[in-house]
C-alpha positions, -999 to +999 in steps of 0.1 A: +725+012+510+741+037+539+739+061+511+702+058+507+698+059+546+720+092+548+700+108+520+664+097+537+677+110+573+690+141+558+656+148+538+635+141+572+660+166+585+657+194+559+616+192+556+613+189+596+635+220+598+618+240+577+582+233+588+565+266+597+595+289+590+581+288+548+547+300+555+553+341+552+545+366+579+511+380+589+475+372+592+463+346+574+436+353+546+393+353+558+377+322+544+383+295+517+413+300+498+399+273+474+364+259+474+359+226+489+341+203+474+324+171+492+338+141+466+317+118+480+290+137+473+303+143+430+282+129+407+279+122+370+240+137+353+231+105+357+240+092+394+232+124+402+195+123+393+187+085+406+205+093+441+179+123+444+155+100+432+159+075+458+168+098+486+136+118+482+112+090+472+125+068+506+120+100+523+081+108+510+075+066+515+088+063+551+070+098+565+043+109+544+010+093+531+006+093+491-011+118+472+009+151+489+006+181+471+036+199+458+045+231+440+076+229+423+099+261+423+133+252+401+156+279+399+189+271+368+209+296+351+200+277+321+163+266+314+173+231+304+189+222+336+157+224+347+150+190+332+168+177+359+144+184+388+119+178+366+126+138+362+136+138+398+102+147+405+082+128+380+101+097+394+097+101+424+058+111+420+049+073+406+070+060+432+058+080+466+028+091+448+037+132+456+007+154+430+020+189+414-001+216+428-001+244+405-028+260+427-024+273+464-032+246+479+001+230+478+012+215+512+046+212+502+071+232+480+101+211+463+128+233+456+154+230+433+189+257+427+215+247+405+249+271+399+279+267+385+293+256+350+320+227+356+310+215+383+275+224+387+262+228+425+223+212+430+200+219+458+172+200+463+150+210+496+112+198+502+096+226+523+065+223+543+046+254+536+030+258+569+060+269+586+086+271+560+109+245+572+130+220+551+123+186+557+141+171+532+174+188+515+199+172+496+236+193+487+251+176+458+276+182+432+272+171+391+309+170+373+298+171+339+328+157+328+318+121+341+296+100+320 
């Protein structure tokens, strides 16, 4: 047992002496090193999809009357990702009651960006065309490896 106490002391010693004295000399690098995710905020397709669903859709129901007009602009590297937005939006049409507005008379733009490959990156921002600002915007994150 003193053996195990020596051992513990003498690796509390050994990491509490080296501390700083491993990192090499000079200026640290500019910016992420690795990119940071938010896991909380890592979905699978599917979660991914309903928690825009009801995030928008409580949004629309608690601020704006039914029947808003909206042009959709979806932006994916791959057409079929735009399927995505797509039953985000037709979801949360029947629910909030939001119309697409092909035409210019759209008061509201929903816009959609999706990157990546592995872990795909979505952004979803509703846009009041008037003045251009977002006033609604999720930043989520799909890891297709989740079912």
């Amino acid at each position: 047992m003193k053996t195990m106490r020596f051992i513990g002391i003498l690796a509390v010693a050994a990491l509490f002496c080296s501390g700083c004295n491993s990192l090499p000399d000079g200026k640290p690098p500019e910016g992420d090193i690795v990119k940071n995710y938010d896991f909380k905020k890592t979905f699978s397709t599917r979660g991914a999809q309903n928690y825009l669903i009801t995030s928008l859709s409580t949004f629309c129901l608690r601020d704006y009357p039914a029947g808003i007009k909206v042009k959709l602009n979806f932006a994916a590297p791959a057409k079929s990702l735009n399927r995505y937005p797509q039953k985000v939006f037709r979801a949360v049409g029947k629910l909030a009651g939001l119309r697409n507005a092909s035409k210019g008379d759209a008061q509201f733009e929903l816009s959609s960006v999706i990157r990546g490959q592995n872990v795909i990156e979505w952004e979803m921002k509703l846009i009041r065309r008037k003045d251009q600002k977002a006033v609604w915007s999720e930043h989520i994150f799909i890891d297709q490896s989740k079912l």
